[in-house]
C-alpha positions in Angstrom: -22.9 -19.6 5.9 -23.7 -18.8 2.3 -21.9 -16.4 -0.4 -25.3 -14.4 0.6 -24.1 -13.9 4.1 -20.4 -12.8 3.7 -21.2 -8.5 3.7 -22.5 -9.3 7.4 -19.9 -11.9 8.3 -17.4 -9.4 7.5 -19.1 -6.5 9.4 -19.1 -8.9 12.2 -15.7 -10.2 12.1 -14.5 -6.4 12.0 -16.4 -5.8 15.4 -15.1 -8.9 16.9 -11.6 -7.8 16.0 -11.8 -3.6 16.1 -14.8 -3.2 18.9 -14.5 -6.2 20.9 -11.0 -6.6 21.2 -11.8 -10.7 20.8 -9.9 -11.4 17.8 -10.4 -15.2 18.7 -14.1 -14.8 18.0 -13.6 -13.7 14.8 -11.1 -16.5 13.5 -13.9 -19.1 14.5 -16.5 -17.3 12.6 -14.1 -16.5 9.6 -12.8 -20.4 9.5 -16.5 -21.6 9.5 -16.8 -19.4 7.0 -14.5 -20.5 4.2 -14.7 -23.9 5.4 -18.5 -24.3 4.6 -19.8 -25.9 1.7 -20.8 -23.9 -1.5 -18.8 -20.7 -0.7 -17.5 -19.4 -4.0 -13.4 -19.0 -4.3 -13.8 -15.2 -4.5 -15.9 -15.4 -1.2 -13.4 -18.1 0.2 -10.0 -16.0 -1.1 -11.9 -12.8 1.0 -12.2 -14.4 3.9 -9.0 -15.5 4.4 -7.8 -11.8 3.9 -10.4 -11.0 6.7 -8.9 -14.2 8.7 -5.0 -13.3 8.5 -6.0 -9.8 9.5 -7.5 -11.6 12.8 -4.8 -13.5 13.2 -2.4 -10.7 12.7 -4.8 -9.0 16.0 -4.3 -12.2 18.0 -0.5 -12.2 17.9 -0.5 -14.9 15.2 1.4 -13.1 12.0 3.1 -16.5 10.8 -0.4 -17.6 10.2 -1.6 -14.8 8.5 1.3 -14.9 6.5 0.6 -18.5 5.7 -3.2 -17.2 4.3 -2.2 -14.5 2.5 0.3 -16.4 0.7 -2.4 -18.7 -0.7 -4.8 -16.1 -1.8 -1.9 -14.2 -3.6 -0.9 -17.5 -5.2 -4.5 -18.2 -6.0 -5.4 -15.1 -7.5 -2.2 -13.9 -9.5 -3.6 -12.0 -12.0 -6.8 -10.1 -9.8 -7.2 -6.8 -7.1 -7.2 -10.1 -4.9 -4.2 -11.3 -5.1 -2.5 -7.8 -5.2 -4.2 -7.3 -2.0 -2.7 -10.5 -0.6 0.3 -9.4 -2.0 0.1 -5.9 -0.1 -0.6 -7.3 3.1 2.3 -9.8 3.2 4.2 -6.9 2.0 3.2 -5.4 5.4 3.9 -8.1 7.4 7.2 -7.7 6.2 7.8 -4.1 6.9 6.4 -4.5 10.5 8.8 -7.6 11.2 11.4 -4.7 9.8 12.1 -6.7 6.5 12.4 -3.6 4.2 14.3 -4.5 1.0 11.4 -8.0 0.7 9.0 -5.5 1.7 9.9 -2.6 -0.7 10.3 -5.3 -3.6 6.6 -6.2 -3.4 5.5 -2.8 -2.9 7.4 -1.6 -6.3 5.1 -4.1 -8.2 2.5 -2.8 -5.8 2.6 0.7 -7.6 0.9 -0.2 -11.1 -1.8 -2.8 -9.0 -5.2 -2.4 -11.5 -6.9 -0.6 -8.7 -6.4 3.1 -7.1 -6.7 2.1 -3.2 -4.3 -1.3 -3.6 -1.5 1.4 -5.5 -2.2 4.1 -3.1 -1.4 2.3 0.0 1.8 0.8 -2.0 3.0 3.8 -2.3 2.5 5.5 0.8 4.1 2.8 3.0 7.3 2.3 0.1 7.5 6.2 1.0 7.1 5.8 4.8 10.0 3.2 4.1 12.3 5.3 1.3 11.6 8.5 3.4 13.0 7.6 7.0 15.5 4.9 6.6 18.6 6.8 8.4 21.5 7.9 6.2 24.1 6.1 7.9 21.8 3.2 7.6 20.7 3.3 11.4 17.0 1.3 10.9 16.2 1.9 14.5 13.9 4.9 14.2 11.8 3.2 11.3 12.2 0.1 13.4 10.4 1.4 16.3 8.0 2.7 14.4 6.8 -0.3 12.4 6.8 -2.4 15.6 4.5 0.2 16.9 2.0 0.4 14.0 1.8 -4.2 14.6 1.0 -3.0 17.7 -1.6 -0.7 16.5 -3.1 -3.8 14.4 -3.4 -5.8 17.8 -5.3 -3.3 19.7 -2.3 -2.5 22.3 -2.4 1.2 22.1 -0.8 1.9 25.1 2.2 0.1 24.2 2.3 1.5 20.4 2.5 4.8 21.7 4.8 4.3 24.2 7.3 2.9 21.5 6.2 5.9 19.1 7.1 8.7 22.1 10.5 7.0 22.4 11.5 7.9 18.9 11.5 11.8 19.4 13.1 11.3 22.7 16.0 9.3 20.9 15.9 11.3 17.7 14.9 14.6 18.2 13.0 16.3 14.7 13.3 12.8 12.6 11.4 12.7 9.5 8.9 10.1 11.6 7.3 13.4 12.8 4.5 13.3 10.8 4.0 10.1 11.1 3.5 9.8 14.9 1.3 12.4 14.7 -0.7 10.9 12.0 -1.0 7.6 14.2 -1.1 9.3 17.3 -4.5 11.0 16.4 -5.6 7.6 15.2 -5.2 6.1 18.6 -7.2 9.0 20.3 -10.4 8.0 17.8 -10.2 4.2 19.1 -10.4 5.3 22.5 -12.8 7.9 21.8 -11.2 10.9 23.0 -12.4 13.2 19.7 -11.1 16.7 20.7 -8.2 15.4 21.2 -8.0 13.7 18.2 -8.8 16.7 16.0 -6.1 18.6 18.0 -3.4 16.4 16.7 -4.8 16.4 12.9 -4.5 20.4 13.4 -1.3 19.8 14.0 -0.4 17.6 11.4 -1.7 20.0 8.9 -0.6 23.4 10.0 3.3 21.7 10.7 3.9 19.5 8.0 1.1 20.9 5.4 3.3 20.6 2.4 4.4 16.7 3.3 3.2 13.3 1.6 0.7 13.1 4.9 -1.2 16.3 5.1 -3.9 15.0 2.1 -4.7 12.6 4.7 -5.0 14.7 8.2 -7.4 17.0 6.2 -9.1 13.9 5.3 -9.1 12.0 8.7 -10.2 15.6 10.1 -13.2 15.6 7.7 -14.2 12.7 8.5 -14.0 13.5 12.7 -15.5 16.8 12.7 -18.9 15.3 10.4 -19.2 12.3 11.7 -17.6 12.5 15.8 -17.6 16.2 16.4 -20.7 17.5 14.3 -19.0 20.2 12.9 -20.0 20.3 9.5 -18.8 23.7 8.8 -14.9 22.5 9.3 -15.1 19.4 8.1 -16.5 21.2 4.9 -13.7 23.1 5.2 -11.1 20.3 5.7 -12.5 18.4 2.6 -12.2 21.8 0.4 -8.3 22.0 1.4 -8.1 18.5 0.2 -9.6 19.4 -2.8 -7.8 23.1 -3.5 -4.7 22.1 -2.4 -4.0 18.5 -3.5 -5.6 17.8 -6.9 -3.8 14.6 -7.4 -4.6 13.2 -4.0 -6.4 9.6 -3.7 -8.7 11.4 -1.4 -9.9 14.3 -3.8 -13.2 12.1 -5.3 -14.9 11.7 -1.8 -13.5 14.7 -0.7 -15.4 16.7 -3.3 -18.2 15.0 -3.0 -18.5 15.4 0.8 -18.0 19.2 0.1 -20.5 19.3 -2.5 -22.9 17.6 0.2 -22.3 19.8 3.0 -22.2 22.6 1.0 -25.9 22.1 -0.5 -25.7 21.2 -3.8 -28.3 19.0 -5.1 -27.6 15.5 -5.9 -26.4 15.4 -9.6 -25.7 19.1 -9.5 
């Protein structure tokens, strides 16, 4: 274990924990990790993140907590800290603590780099956005319960507490939501087609909502990479492009259009 090594033990740690479903695996290769001689406090702070994340797959989310803590207070001023900082954020909103949670993610919004701000702003909205009037958390409840679920692999169970929010509230603003994570469960067990139906959906129903940037994106991705349709997933990336010019996504996008579409590199 050597700063050298740390790409690959975080490739492996990510199969372990994603593939594998043996999140235990990757918290013993992530503590000997860290714990070796001669890793570098950058290298050390970044495996912690990838540590509490396996911990968070395990069941463990006090311990995560405990991890991210440190790196945040470690790194106050750097992406990461702010990272740390977004993740314990998280934490929060799946354990249902929303005002903690939503005064993390406000500093969140200005964080020095684009993807750390991005996701601070799409879960404060997920948060803002579906909180009941009459201050009935139960929906948004449900549904953060289901996406820790998500984190730990138990995708039967996360969609069975997702279903029971339309059941109980019929056209919540969670729609989009469900059927963003919905689709995401059909890619991790494979079923593709199915997975592209649901992004369809997505777009076509809520096209004009905070989420459609990323079903055309998501869709992209799973008809060049799953499906092999290169002619709609150049398609998908051009909507992003067209149709939400200040999207995070619109960089790649246009490049993945540009690629598929011909152009030569530097074009």
């Amino acid at each position: 274990y050597n700063n050298g090594t740390w790409r690959i033990t975080s490739r492996l740690s990510d199969v372990y924990t994603q593939f594998k479903h043996t999140p235990s695996n990757a918290i013993e290769l992530l503590e000997k990790f860290y714990q070796s001689p001669g890793i570098s406090q950058k290298y050390r702070a970044e495996a912690k993140l990838a540590l509490g994340e396996a911990y968070i797959a395990g069941g463990d989310v006090w311990s995560s907590e405990l991890l991210f803590a440190q790196v945040e207070k470690d790194f106050p001023e750097d992406p990461l800290g702010q990272e740390a900082k977004y993740r314990r954020a998280r934490l929060s909103y799946y354990r249902g603590d929303y005002d903690w949670a939503m005064l993390q993610l406000d500093v969140l919004k200005g964080a020095t780099t684009q993807l750390i701000s991005n996701n601070a702003i799409r879960l404060a909205l997920t948060i803002t956005e579906n909180l009941g009037l009459d201050s009935n958390y139960d929906a948004l409840e449900r549904f953060s319960r289901a996406e820790l679920l998500l984190a730990q692999n138990k995708l039967e169970e996360a969609e069975r507490e997702m279903d029971s929010i339309p059941k109980l509230y019929p056209g919540h603003s969670l729609s989009d939501d469900i059927l963003l994570q919905k689709a995401l469960i059909r890619e991790k067990q494979y079923r593709f087609e199915e997975a592209a139906e649901l992004y369809n959906t997505l777009v076509v129903a809520f096209g004009h909502d905070v989420l459609a940037d990323n079903g055309w994106y998501r869709l992209g991705l799973l008809y060049e990479y799953k499906l092999k349709d290169l002619e709609n997933a150049r398609k998908a990336y051009e909507n992003i492009v067209l149709d939400f010019p200040g999207s995070f996504f619109v960089p790649d996008a246009r490049a993945r259009f540009r690629k598929l579409r011909g152009d030569k590199l530097g074009s």
